[in-house]
N, C-alpha and C positions, 0 to 999 in steps of 0.2 A: 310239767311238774318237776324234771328233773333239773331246768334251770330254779327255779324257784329252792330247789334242797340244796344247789349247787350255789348258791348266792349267799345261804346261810352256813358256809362253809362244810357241810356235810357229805358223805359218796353214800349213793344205794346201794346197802347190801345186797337186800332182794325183793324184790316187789312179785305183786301178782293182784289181778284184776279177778272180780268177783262179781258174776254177775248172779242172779236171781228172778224170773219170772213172778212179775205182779200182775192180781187180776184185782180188780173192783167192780161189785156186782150192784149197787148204787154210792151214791155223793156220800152217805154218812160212812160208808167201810172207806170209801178216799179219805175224807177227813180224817179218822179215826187212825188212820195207817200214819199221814202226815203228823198229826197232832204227838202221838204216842210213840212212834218208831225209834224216834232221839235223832232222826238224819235231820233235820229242820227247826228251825229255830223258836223254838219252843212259846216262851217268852212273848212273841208276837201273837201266838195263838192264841194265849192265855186269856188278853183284850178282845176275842171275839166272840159275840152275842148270838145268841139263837137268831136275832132279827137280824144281823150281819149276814148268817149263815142263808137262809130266807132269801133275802135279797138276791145273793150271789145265786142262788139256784134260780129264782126267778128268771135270771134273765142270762142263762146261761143257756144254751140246745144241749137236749138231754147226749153228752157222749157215754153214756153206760150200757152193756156193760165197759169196762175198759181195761184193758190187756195193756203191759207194759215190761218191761227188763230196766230192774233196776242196777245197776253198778258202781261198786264201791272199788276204789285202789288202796291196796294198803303196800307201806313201804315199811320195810328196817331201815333206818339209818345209822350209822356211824360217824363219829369225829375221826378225821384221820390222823 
C-alpha cells in the first residue's frame, strides 16, 4: 500500500490496522453483513435475487457457523 500512496506522490503520516472479530451464525447474517456493511461493492448486490441467493446456497457445503477477523487499514496521508 505504501508504494501505491507513494506513486501518487503522497508520505504516511500515520496508519494503523484495524482488525475486528466476525462471526456468522447462517448465509443470511453473511449476506446481510456483505450487503449492508458499506466494505463491498454494493451496486453488485443490489442485481441479486432471492433465486440467485437459493442457488448459491444450494450448492454451497453448509460452512456455518463462521468465524472470521475482519481488517481495515486506514492511512493519513499528506502532500509533501
Amino acid at each position: 500500500m505504501s508504494a501505491f500512496v507513494d506513486e501518487r506522490g503522497f508520505d504516511v503520516a500515520e496508519h494503523a490496522l484495524l482488525t475486528h472479530p466476525v462471526e456468522f451464525p447462517d448465509f443470511e447474517a453473511l449476506f446481510r453483513f456483505v450487503r449492508f456493511s458499506g466494505w463491498f461493492v454494493s451496486e453488485a448486490l443490489d442485481r441479486v435475487t432471492n433465486e440467485d441467493i437459493e442457488t448459491v446456497q444450494a450448492r454451497v457445503v453448509d460452512p456455518f457457523p463462521l468465524r472470521d477477523e475482519a481488517r481495515v487499514l486506514v492511512m493519513l496521508c499528506r502532500k509533501p
